[in-house]
N, C-alpha and C positions, 0 to 999 in steps of 0.2 A: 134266125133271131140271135141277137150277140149277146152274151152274159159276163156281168161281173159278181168277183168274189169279195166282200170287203171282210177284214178279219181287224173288227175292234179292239185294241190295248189298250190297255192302263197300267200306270205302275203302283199307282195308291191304293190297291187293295185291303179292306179292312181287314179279313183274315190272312191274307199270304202275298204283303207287300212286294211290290219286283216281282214278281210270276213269271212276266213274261222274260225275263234274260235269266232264270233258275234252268239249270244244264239235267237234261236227260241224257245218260249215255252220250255225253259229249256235246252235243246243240243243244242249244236254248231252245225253249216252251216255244216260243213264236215261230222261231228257225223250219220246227218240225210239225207245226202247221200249217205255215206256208208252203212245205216241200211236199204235203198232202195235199193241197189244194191243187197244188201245181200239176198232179197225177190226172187231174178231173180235165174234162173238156172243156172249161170254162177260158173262154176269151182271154179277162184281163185278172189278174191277183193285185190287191191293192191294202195295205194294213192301213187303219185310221188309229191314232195316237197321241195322246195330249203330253206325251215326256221324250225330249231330246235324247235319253240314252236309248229307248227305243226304238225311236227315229232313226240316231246314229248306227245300233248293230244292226237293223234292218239294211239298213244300206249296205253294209260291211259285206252282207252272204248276197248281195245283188239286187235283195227283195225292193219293188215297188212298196213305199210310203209316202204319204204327208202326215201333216202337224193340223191337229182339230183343238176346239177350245178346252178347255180344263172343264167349265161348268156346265157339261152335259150331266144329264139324270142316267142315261142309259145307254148302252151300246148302242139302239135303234138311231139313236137325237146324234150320237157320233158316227151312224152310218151315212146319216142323210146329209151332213154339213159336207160328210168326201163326196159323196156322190154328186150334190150342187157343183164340188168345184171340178170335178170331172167334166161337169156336162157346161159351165163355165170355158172352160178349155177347147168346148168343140166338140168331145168324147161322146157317143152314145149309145146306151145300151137298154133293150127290152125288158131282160130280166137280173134283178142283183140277188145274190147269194149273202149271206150272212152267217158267219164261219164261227163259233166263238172262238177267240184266244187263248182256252184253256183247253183245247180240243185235239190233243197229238193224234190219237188215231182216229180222229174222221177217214171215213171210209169214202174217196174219190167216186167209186161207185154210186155209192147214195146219192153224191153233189149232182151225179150227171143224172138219175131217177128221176128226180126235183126239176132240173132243169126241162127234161123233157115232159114230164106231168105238168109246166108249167106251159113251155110251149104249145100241148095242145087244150090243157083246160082255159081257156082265155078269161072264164066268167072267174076265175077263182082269184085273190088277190092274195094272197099265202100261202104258200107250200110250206108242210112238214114231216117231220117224220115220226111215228109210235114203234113198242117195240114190248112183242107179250112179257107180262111180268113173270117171275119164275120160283117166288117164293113170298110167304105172307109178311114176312121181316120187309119188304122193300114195298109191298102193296099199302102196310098201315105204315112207313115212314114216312114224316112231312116234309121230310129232303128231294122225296122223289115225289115228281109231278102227275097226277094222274089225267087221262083225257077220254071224256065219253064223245063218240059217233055217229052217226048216222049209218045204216048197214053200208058196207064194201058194197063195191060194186068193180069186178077187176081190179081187186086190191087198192081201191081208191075211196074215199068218204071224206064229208066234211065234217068236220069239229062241233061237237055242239057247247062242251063244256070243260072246262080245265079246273084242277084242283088238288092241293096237296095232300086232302084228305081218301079215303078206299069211296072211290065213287065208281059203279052204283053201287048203293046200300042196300044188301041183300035182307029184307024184311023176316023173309018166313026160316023160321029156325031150321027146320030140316033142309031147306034148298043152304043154307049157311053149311051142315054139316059136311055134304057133298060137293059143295063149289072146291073149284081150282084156281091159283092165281093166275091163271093163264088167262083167264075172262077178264082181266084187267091190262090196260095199256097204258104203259110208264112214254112220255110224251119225252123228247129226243130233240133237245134245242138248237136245230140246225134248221133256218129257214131259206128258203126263196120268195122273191115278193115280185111282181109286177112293178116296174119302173114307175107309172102314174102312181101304183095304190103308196108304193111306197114314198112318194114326193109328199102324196093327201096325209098322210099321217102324220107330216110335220103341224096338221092344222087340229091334232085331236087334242082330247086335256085329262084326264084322267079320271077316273067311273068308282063307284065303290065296290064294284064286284075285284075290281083293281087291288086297291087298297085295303080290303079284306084279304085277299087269299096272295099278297105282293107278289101279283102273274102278272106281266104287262101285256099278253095277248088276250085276256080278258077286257082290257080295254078295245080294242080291236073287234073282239066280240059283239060288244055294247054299242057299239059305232058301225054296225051291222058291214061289216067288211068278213068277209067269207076267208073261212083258212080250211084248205083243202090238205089232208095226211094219207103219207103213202105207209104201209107197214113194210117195216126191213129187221131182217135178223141181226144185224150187226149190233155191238153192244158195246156201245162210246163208253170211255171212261176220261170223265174232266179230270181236271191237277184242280182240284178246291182247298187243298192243303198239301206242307211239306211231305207227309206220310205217303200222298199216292205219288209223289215221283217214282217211289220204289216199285210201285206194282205196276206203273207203266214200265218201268227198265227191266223188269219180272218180264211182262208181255213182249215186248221186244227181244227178249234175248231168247226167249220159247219159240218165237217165228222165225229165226237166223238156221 
């Protein structure tokens, strides 16, 4: 089965405008996602991008891009405009990967987990990744995403519910005293979709479980499309702000 990787950009971000040409130890944010992706088994890399100076340094370090509309809602609506013109072209592919653009140390490993959970789960129409929580500061933040499951099975479960709030709500006061954060899984926004499921998605509209908790795979949820998660130790850290360049170039220079 052949997979592609598409890795969303924008340069209009409301909090940390430009992101993606902002220099880590030398490369740019995108540079150093794409040279992560490019680790993975994945067939083709392809960035989708609504601004010409990203388009242009993309090209500059070699990277495969095009040029998508400006009035997308969401990386997915920019995933699916590349992907049409890919397969416009003649190009095709089973399964496509969705990389975020603020994602330096995506773990290659993972992308290839995914890809292979994905090749042989056939029923499943999304892959992701979870990842146990390690402290109660990150469990009750609404920054991080929380996801309840269905049990493992071979380190594999489907999704049942996404939310920024500590879910499950542990009722009885003394199992609260004893609990660990570890019983919590912070959801890890790196997907894979099935080629079909992800073209059908272009036809969904948006849910209020959506627009309450602003998760877009809650819509997905609601539209009874199955998102299947694999658990991985690794522990992505996005650039959502100027501040984490530094502790990405922290981590990078600790691994050398």
């Amino acid at each position: 089965m052949s997979s592609l990787i598409i890795i969303p950009a924008r340069y209009e971000s409301t909090r940390f405008p430009g992101k993606p040409l902002e220099l880590i130890a030398g490369k740019s944010l995108i540079q150093r996602v794409y040279e992560q992706c490019y680790k993975s088994n994945a067939d083709d890399i392809i960035v989708a991008t609504d601004d010409e100076r990203i388009f242009d340094h993309v090209l500059s370090f070699d990277g495969n891009v095009c040029m998508t509309s400006k009035s997308h809602l969401n990386g997915t609506e920019r995933m699916i405009e590349a992907f049409e013109r890919l397969m416009d072209e003649g190009e095709e592919y089973d399964i496509v990967i969705n990389v975020q653009g603020d994602e330096p140390l995506v773990d290659p490993d993972d992308i290839n987990r995914l890809i292979e959970m994905m090749e042989e789960e056939e029923t499943s129409d999304v892959g992701t990744l979870v990842h146990r929580m390690k402290t109660w500061d990150e469990v009750n933040s609404t920054n991080t995403v929380k996801v309840v499951t269905t049990s493992f099975d071979e380190g594999i479960a489907d999704a049942l519910y996404f939310s920024r709030l500590p879910i499950p709500f542990i009722r009885d006061e003394e199992m609260r005293k004893s609990a660990s954060p570890d019983n919590y899984f912070r959801h890890i926004g790196l997907y894979a979709f099935q080629a079909e499921s992800l073209l059908m998605l272009k036809n969904t509209s948006s849910t209020p479980l959506e627009q309450f908790e602003q998760l877009e795979q809650l819509r997905w949820l609601q539209d009874h499309y199955v998102i299947t998660v694999l658990e991985t130790e690794s522990e992505s850290i996005g650039v959502d702000s100027p501040e984490d360049i530094a502790t990405v170039e922290n981590i990078l220079k600790s691994a050398r």
